[in-house]
FIKOL-970674 format. One record per residue (C-alpha): residue in three letters; x, y, z. Coordinates in steps of 0.2 Angstrom, whole numbers, plus 2048, in hexadecimal, padded with zeros to 3 digits. Example, Ala and Ser with C-alpha at 12.3 -4.5 7.8 and 13.67 -1.06 7.14 Angstrom:
<sites>
ALA83E7EA827;SER8447FB824;
</sites>
This chain:
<sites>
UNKE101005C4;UNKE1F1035B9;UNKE2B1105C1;UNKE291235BF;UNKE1D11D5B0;UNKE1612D5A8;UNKE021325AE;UNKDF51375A3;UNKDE313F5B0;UNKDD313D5A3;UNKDC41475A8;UNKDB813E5A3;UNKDC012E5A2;UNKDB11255A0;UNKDAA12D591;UNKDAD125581;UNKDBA13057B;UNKDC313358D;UNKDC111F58E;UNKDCA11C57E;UNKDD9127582;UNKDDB120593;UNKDDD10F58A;UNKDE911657D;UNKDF311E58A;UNKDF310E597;UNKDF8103587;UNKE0910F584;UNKE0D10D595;UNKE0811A59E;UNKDFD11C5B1;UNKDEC1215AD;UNKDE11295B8;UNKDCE1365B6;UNKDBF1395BA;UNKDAE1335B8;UNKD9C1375BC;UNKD931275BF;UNKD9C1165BB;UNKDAF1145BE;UNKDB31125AE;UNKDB80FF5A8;UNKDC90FD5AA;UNKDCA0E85A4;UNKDDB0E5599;UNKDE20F55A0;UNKDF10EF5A3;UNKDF50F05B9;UNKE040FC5B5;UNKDF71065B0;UNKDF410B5C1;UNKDE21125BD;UNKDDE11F5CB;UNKDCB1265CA;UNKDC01335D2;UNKDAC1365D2;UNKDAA1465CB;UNKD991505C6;UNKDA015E5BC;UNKD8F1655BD;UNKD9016C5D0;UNKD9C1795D8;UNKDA91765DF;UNKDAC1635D8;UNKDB91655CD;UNKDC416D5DE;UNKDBE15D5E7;UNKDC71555D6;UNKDD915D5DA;UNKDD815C5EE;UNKDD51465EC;UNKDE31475DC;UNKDED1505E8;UNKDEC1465F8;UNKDEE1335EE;UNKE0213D5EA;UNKDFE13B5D7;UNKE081445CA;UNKE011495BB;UNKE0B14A5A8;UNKDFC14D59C;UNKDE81535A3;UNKDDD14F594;UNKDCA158596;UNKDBE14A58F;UNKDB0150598;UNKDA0159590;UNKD8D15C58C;UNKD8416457E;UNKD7516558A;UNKD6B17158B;UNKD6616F578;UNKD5A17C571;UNKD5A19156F;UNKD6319A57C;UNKD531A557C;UNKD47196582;UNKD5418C58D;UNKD5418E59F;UNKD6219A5A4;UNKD6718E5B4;UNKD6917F5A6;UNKD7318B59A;UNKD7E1905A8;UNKD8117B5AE;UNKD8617859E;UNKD9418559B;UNKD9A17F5AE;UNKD9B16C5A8;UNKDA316F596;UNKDAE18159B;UNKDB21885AD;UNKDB21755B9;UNKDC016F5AA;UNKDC81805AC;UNKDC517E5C2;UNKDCE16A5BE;UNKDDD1735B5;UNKDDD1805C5;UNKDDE1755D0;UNKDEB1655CA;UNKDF61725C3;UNKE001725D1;UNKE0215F5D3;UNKE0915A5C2;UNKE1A1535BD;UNKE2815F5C5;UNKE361625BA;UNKE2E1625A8;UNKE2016A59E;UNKE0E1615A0;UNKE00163594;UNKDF0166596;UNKDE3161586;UNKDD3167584;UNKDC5162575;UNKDBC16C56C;UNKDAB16C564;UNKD9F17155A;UNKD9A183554;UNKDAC18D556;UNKDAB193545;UNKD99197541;UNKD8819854A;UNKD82186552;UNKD7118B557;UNKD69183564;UNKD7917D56D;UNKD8018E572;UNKD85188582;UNKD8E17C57D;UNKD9618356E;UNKD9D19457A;UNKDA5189585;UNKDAF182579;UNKDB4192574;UNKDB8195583;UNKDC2187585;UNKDCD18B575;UNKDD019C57B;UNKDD419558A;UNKDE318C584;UNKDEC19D57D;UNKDEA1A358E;UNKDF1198597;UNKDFE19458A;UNKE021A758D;UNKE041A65A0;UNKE0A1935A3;UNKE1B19059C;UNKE1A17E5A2;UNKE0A17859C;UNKE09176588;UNKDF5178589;UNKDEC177578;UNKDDB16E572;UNKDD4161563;UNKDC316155D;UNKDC2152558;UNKDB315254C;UNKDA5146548;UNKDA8138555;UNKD9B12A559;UNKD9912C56C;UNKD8A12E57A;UNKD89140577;UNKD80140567;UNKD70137570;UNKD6E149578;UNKD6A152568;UNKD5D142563;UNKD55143573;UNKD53156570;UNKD48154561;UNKD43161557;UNKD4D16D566;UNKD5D16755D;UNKD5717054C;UNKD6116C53D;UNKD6D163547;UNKD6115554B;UNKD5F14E53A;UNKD74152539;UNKD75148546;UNKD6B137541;UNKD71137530;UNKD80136536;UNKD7C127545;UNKD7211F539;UNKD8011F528;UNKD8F115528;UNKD9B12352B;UNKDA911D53A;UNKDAB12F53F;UNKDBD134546;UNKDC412654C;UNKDC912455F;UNKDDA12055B;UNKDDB13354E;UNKDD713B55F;UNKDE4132568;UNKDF313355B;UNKDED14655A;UNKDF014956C;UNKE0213F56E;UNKE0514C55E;UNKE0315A567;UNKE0E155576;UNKE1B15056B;UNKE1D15F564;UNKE1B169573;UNKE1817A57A;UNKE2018556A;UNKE1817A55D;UNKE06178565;UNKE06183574;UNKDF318D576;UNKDED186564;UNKDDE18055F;UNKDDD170552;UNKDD2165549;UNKDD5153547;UNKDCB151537;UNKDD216052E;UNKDE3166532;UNKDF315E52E;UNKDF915A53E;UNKE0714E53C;UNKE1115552E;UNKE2115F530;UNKE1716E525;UNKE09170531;UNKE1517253F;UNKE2217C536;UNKE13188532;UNKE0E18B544;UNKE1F18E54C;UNKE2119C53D;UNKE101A3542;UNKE091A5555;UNKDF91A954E;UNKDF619A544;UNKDE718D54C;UNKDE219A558;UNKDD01A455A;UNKDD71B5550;UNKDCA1C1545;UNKDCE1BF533;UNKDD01CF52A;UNKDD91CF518;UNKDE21DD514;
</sites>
């Protein structure tokens, strides 16, 4: 373990994307550590000063991700950066013919257990400097995603979320990526749906069936180390894409410093 290296916690850290960044992470020399549901996840060429530090976690059920914090908390690790990987587009179908008790499951999974997760490690972060704290965004935000309702308003909840807390934390630069298309597990959800998915399903397997790479892993990745570069002033309670916006570019983040209401949910109303 190198000496007071820096520590990443991925929840979700064996889900393809939340795999990938604790791979990115672990090869720039940081401790990595998360959560996972069934398998631990693979951890061969991590390097050992990686540290990896894991806890079973079913987002699903109350009171888990408080189970998260208290084990985090009694190992006496200290987190720098909390990444959110974690998710489900489950249940897929109109809100009027889905089960309320699977509707309200899923807005537990993909919205409050990855709030409870933030709750509860807050206070065992690095002392002394501002922490971040990522979320990623989905689907939906800025137009009807029928059949996925669930899913798309708790990741609206998320991005409201980051303003919030960006509001009340002075030491936690908190914002969240969507990502976009990405080849991952999650799409077999919407196939095994069927015709409950709508229009999404034939979406869905032209686009698992082209040549298309989606956003890469590595986008995500450099997306993420973007926003903690630039910190609380820059990024602080915003919400970005990694496809579309400029992220990167001394413009983009010129922009947002001259306007607090640039990237966040605001209703648009030209003058």
């Amino acid at each position: 373990m190198v000496k007071d290296a820096p520590e990443v916690f991925i929840v979700g850290a064996n889900a393809d994307i939340g795999s990938s960044l604790l791979r990115h992470f672990a090869a720039d020399g940081w401790r990595v550590g998360g959560t996972y549901r069934h398998a631990i996840p693979d951890v061969a060429g991590v390097p050992a000063s990686a540290d990896p530090f894991f806890i079973a976690c079913d987002f699903s059920a109350v009171g888990a991700a408080a189970e998260v914090a208290d084990r985090y908390a009694r190992a006496g690790r200290k987190w720098d950066v909390l990444v959110s990987a974690v998710g489900t587009m489950l249940p897929v179908g109109t809100f009027m013919e889905t089960p309320f008790a699977d509707w309200e499951r899923s807005l537990r999974v993909n919205f409050l257990s990855q709030l409870e997760v933030v709750h509860g490690l807050y206070p065992h972060r690095r002392p002394g400097s501002v922490a971040h704290a990522v979320f990623l965004a989905g689907g939906g935000t800025n137009g009807p995603f029928r059949s996925y309702s669930a899913y798309c308003l708790s990741k609206i909840g998320l991005i409201k979320a980051c303003e919030l807390l960006d509001d009340e934390c002075e030491d936690l630069n908190v914002f969240i990526v969507g990502p976009g298309w990405v080849r991952t597990k999650i799409h077999a959800e919407t196939i095994a749906s069927g015709s409950q998915a709508g229009e999404n399903l034939e979406r869905t397997r032209r686009f698992l069936e082209s040549d298309e790479p989606g956003t890469p892993h590595d986008a995500i990745y450099r997306c993420i180390c973007w926003g903690m570069e630039m910190g609380r002033e820059v990024v602080g309670g915003r919400n970005f894409s990694v496809v579309h916006d400029p992220w990167g570019t001394a413009e983009f983040s010129a922009r947002l410093k001259a306007d607090r209401n640039l990237c966040k949910l605001r209703r648009w109303n030209p003058q």
